[in-house]
Each structure stands twice: as structure tokens, then as C-alpha cells.
PAPAGU-371522 format. One record per residue (C-alpha): residue in one letter; x, y, z; residue number from 1. Coordinates in pm, whole numbers. Example, Ala and Ser with C-alpha at 12.3 -4.5 7.8 and 13.67 -1.06 7.14 Angstrom:
BEGIN
code	c1	c2	c3	pos
a	1230	-450	780	1
s	1367	-106	714	2
! end
This chain:
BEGIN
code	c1	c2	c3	pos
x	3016	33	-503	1
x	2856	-163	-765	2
x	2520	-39	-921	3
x	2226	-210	-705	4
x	1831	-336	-914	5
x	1709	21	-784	6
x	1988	235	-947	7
x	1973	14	-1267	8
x	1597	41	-1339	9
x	1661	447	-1316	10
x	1944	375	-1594	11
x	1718	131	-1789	12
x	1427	421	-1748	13
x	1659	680	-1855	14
x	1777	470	-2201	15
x	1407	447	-2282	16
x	1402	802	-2290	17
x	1577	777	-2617	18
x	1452	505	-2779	19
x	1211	457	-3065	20
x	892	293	-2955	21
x	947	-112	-2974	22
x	1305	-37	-2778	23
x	1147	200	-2512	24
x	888	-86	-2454	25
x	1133	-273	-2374	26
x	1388	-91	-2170	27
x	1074	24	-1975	28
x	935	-343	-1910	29
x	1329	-434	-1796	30
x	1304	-156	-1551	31
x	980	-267	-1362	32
x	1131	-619	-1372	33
x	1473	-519	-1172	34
x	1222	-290	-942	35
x	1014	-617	-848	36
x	1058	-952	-1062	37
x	1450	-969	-985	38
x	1486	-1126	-679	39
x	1855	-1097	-697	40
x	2104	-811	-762	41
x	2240	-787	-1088	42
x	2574	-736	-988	43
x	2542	-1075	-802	44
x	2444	-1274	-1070	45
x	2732	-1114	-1329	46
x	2979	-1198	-1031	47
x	2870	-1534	-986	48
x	2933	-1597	-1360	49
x	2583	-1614	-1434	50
x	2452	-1524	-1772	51
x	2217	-1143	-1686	52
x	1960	-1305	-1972	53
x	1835	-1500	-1663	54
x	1664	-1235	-1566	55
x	1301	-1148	-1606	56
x	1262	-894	-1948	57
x	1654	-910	-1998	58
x	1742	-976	-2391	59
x	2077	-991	-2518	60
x	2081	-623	-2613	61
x	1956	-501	-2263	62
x	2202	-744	-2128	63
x	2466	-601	-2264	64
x	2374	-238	-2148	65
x	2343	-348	-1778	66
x	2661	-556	-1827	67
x	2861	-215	-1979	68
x	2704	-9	-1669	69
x	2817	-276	-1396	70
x	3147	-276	-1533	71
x	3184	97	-1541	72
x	3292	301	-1237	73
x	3031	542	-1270	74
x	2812	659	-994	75
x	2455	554	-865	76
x	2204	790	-1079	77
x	1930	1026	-904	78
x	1623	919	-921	79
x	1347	1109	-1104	80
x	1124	1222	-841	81
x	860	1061	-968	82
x	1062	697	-931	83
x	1180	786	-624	84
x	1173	633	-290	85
x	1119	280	-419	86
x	1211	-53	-258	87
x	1322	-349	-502	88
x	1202	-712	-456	89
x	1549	-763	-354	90
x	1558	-501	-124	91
x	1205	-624	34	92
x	1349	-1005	31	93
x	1675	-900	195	94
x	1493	-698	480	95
x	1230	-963	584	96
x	1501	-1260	615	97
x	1698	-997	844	98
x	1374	-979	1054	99
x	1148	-1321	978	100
x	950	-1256	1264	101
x	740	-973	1111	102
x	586	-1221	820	103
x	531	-1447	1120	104
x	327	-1188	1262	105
x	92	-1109	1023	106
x	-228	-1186	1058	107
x	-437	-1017	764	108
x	-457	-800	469	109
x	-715	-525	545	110
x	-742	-346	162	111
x	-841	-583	-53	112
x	-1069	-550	-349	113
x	-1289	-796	-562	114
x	-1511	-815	-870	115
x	-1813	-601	-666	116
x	-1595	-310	-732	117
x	-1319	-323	-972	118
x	-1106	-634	-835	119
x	-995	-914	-1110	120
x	-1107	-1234	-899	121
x	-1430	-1305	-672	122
x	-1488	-1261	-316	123
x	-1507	-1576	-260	124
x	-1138	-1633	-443	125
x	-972	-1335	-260	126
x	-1087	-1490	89	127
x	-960	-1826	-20	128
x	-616	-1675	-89	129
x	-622	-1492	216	130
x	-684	-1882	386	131
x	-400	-2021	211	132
x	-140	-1780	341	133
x	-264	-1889	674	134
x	-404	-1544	783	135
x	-673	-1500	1066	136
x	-884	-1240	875	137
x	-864	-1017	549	138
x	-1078	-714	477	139
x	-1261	-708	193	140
x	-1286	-331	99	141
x	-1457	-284	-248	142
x	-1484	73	-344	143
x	-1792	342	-273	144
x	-2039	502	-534	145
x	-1840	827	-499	146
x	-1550	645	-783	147
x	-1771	565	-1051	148
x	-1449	478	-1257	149
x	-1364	146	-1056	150
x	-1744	52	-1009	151
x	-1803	197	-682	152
x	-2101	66	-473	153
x	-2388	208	-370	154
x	-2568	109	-4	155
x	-2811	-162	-172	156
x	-2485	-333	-381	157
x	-2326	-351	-24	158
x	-2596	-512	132	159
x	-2602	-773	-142	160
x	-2194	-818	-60	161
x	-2251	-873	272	162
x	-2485	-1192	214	163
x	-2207	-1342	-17	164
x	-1958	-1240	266	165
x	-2195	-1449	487	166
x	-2246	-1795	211	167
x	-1824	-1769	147	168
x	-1766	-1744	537	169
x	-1981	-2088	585	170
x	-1754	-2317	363	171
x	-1401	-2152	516	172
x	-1237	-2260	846	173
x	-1425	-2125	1163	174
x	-1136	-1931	1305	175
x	-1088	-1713	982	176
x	-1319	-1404	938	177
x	-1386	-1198	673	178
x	-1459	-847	826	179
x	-1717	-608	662	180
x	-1495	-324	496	181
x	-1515	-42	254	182
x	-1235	152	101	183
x	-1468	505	99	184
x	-1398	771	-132	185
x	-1287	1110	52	186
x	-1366	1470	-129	187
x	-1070	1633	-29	188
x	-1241	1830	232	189
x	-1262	1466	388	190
x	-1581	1409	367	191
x	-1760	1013	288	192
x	-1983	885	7	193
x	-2152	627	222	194
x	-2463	630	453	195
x	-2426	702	814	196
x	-2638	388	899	197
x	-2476	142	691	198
x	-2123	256	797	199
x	-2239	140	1183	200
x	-2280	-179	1041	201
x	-1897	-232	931	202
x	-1649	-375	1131	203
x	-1393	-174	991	204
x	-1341	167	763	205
x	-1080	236	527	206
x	-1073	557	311	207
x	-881	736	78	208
x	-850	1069	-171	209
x	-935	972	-529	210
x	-933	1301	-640	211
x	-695	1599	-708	212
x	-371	1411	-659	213
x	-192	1600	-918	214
x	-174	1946	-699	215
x	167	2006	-588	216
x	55	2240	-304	217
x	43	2221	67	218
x	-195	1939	132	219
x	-168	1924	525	220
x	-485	2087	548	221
x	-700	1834	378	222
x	-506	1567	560	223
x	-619	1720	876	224
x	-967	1714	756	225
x	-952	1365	690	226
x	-785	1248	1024	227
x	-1065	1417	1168	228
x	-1386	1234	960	229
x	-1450	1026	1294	230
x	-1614	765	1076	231
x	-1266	660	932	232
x	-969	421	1102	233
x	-766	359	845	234
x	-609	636	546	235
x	-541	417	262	236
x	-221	465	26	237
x	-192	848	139	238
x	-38	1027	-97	239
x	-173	889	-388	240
x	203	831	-559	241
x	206	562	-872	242
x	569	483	-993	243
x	657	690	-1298	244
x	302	880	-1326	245
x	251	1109	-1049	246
x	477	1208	-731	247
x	120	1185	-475	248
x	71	1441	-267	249
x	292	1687	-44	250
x	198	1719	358	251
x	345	1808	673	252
x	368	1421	783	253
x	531	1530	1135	254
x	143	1680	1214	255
x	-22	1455	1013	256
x	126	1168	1244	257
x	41	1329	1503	258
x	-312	1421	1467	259
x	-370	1022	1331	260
x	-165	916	1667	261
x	-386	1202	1875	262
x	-689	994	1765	263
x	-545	684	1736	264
x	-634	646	1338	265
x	-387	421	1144	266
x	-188	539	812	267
x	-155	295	596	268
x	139	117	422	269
x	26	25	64	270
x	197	-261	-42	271
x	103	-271	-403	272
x	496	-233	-561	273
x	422	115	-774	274
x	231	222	-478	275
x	462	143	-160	276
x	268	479	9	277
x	365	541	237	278
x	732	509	138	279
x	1046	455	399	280
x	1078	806	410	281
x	745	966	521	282
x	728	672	767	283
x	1005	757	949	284
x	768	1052	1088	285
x	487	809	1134	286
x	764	610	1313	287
x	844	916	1526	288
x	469	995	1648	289
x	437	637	1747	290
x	141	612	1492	291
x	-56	248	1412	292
x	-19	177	1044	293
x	-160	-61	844	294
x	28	-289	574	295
x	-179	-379	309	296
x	-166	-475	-51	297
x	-448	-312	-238	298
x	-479	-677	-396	299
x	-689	-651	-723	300
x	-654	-1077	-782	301
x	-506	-1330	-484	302
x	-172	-1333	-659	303
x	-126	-966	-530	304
x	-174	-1118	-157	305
x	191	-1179	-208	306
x	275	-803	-224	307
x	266	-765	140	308
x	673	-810	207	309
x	723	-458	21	310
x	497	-305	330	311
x	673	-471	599	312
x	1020	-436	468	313
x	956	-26	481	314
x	757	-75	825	315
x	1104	-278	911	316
x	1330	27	766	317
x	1141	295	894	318
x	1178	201	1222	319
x	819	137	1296	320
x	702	-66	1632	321
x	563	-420	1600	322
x	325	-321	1829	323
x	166	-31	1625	324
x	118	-230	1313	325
x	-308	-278	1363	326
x	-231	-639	1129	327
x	-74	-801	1412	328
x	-378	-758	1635	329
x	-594	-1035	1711	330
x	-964	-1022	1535	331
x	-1144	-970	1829	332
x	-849	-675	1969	333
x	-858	-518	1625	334
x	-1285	-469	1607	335
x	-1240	-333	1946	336
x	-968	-92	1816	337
x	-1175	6	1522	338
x	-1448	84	1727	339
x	-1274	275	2000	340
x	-1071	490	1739	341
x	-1376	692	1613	342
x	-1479	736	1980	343
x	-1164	929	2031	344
x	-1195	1144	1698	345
x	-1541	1257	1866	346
x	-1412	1359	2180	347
x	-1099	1533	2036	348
x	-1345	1720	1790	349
x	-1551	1772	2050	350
x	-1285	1924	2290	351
x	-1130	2112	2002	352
x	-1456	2323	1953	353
x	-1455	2178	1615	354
x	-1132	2288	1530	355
x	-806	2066	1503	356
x	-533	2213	1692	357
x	-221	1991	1690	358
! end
């Protein structure tokens, strides 16, 4: 079986290993490109007589190691934990032109982040994007005071947002909406940043854990917690996992599902390549609970719009149901949604004497 992008980044990771400092750079670089710049395999282009220097990062010297390994008969390497579980451009491309009719559903990105918080491009820029790829809505969801290290807004900063929110929506097409979001900072007892009153204004709440991602303990409990904030209907990038920096938190995910799908809460897909959280194989548990997700891209600048296939190819290969995935709603079905979901959290609380039993 030849060597596929996935199992030649690991080899490309593992050569910088032992490299002086201008070669690791390199070898490094040529590993992120086969992960999600190479939107062919390798071994196809060597087959096909191609030159491998055609592809993005790959010199004559790298070339030539990827050309030794391909011609080799050794086996596909193990992935360091902390690189694994990662879907290639390739492997995202191949997926979506099995199954076209998931792009064709998509109606909108619902994490996306601008220059109020710490996004590259404007509002007004992001929204335009979000136009161009023919989408119905996007979420604009610029961090909370609580992460003072991506210039988190306070209540008054949001206020401000909204007005630009309302001067952008007047010069776009009438049928596209830009929906008043945050992405809230959680303390990992699950708790908000935000005022109660301005969060009734929103037509839609995502939130995440910023903090203490490094712990390799039992995390199910704070999880729990979080399902439970009835403020919240969407858990943003879950387990905090970045390629080749930290492995993101450990959880039950077969009770997590099920206390999201108890209260109808959505996890969310992060589509953002060294993201991809949650990955193919913590899905397949959402997949079992029949849980809504969320695919998103955590887009910084437009270009990052384009992210999204890496979220529905591991929606696709998880085995998730079109008709869970809260992006394929209608505007109008997905604000009723949102506000229906932290209805239910109330009432399960309620019920549960304040207590989550699952």
C-alpha cells in the first residue's frame, strides 16, 4: 500500500526531528503542506510521472526523501499523538466529491471572528466573504472580555459591534443575515464572562474553554458543567487540540453526547485544519447519540471561509445525519432552535434538582 499525504507529513515531521534548524524549518513547513496545501497524493503524482517539486514546500532535497520513502516497502508510521487523527486536503477533497450534496447544503459559517476581537479582516469583509460563497447567514462571534489575549470584548464594545452589524447588513443582499454571536469564554466550571441582559439580545451563543487545556485528566466533569450553562447552544472546538502543540482534552464523549443531545445543545466541528475538533473519531459518538453539530471554520480572515470541507468531510466519515448538522437549517428554523435549546437546559436542570444525571 503506498504511503498516503497523512503518513508522509508524520515521516517529514519525524526527519525534522533531526535536523539542524534551517532543515527542520523546512521539513516541518513540507509537512503542513502535504497535511493541507497538497491537493493530491504524492504517490499519484510520482506515478503519473510527475516531477514531486510540484508540490507546495517540496525542494529537490525533500523531494528526494519522499521519493526514497514511496519507493520503499516500508509500513505507514504511527502518528504522534499529538498529530493524530488528522484529515489531509486530499482526504477532505476526496470525501466531499463522494458526497457533493453536503457543500450544497450549507448554508452558513456560525464561528467566525473579525478585527473587534482578534480576527485579521473587518466585519464588514468577513460578511462579504460569507456573500460570495453564496451562504444565507454567517455568525459573527468575536471573543468575550474573559480572553484578554485575543482582545476580548466587553458589553459596551459589543454594543458598538452590533451598530456596524446593522450599517454592513444595509449594503448586502436582503436575504443574507448576519446573526448577533459571541464565542464566550467558559471557566472550566462552565461558567460565562458576559452579562445576562446582553446575552438575551443574541440570536445565537457559542462558547468554549480557553483555559487549562494542557491537563491530561478526566475532563467529563467540566464538560457536563458546560452542557448544562443553559445560556450556551453551541461548544466550540471542544477539546481544545492544535496539531503538533497540545493533544486537547480527554472526556467521556459517549455522555458528553448525550447530555448535549438530552438538551439539544450542538458540538461543534472546527474546521480550522490544525484544529479539525472534533476529529472523525470522537464524532463517531456524537454520531451515535444523534447529537446536532455545528461545522464551522473559526475563520480569522475570509480566505479561511474556505476551511469548511475539512468539517464536513469528518461530519461525512463519522457517520453524522444531514439532518443534525444546525448549518443546514434555514435562518428563521435555526433562531428558533437556538432559542428553544436553552429552554430545554432549564427544564432538564430544573427536573434534575440541579444535578446532571445522564
Amino acid at each position: 500500500m503506498s504511503l498516503n499525504n497523512g503518513d508522509i507529513a508524520e515521516l517529514l515531521s519525524r526527519a525534522s526531528e533531526k535536523e539542524t534548524a534551517h532543515r527542520q524549518r523546512a521539513l516541518r513547513r513540507a509537512a503542513r503542506a502535504a497535511l493541507w496545501q497538497w491537493d493530491e497524493e504524492a504517490a499519484a503524482v510520482r506515478e503519473s510521472g510527475r516531477k514531486l517539486t510540484e508540490l507546495s514546500l517540496v525542494g529537490p532535497w525533500i523531494a528526494r526523501l519522499i521519493e526514497e520513502w514511496l519507493a520503499s516497502d516500508i509500513d505507514p508510521p504511527v502518528a504522534a499523538p499529538v498529530r493524530t487523527g488528522f484529515l489531509t486536503l486530499a482526504d477532505a477533497r476526496a470525501t466531499l466529491e463522494a458526497h457533493p450534496e453536503w457543500i450544497r447544503a450549507y448554508r452558513g459559517d456560525l464561528q467566525v471572528h473579525t478585527t473587534w476581537s482578534d480576527g485579521a479582516d473587518s466585519l464588514a469583509t468577513m460578511a462579504v466573504g460569507a456573500v460570495s460563497r453564496g451562504y444565507e447567514y454567517v455568525g459573527i462571534t468575536d471573543h468575550t472580555k474573559g480572553l484578554f489575549i485575543a482582545h476580548g470584548m466587553d458589553e459596551p464594545t459589543v454594543l458598538r459591534q452590533w451598530t456596524e452589524m446593522t450599517e454592513v447588513a444595509a449594503h448586502l443582499p436582503k436575504r443574507f443575515a448576519i446573526l448577533r454571536s459571541l464565542e464566550m469564554n467558559l471557566s472550566p466550571e462552565g461558567k460565562g464572562d458576559m452579562d445576562e441582559a446582553l446575552l438575551d439580545e443574541l440570536d445565537l451563543l457559542v462558547a468554549a474553554f480557553h483555559s487549562k487545556l494542557r491537563t491530561q485528566d478526566d475532563e467529563t466533569p467540566r464538560y457536563l458543567r458546560a452542557v448544562m450553562n443553559s445560556r450556551v447552544q453551541i461548544l466550540a472546538h471542544p477539546r481544545g487540540r492544535r496539531y503538533d502543540v497540545r493533544l486537547g482534552l480527554r472526556a467521556d464523549w459517549d455522555v458528553v453526547a448525550r447530555a448535549a443531545a438530552q438538551r439539544d445543545m450542538a458540538l461543534e466541528i472546527d474546521s480550522w485544519p490544525d484544529r479539525q475538533d472534533l476529529d472523525v473519531e470522537n464524532l463517531r459518538a456524537v454520531a451515535a447519540a444523534g447529537t446536532r453539530v455545528a461545522i464551522d471554520t473559526d475563520a480569522h480572515k475570509a480566505e479561511e471561509l474556505g476551511f469548511v470541507g475539512f468539517g464536513l468531510a469528518a461530519a461525512i466519515r463519522a457517520g453524522i445525519r444531514m439532518d443534525r448538522v444546525v448549518n443546514f437549517m434555514p435562518v428563521d428554523e435555526l433562531r428558533a432552535w437556538a432559542r428553544e435549546s436553552p429552554q430545554m437546559a432549564r427544564r432538564i436542570w430544573a427536573r434534575a434538582g440541579g444535578t446532571l444525571r445522564i
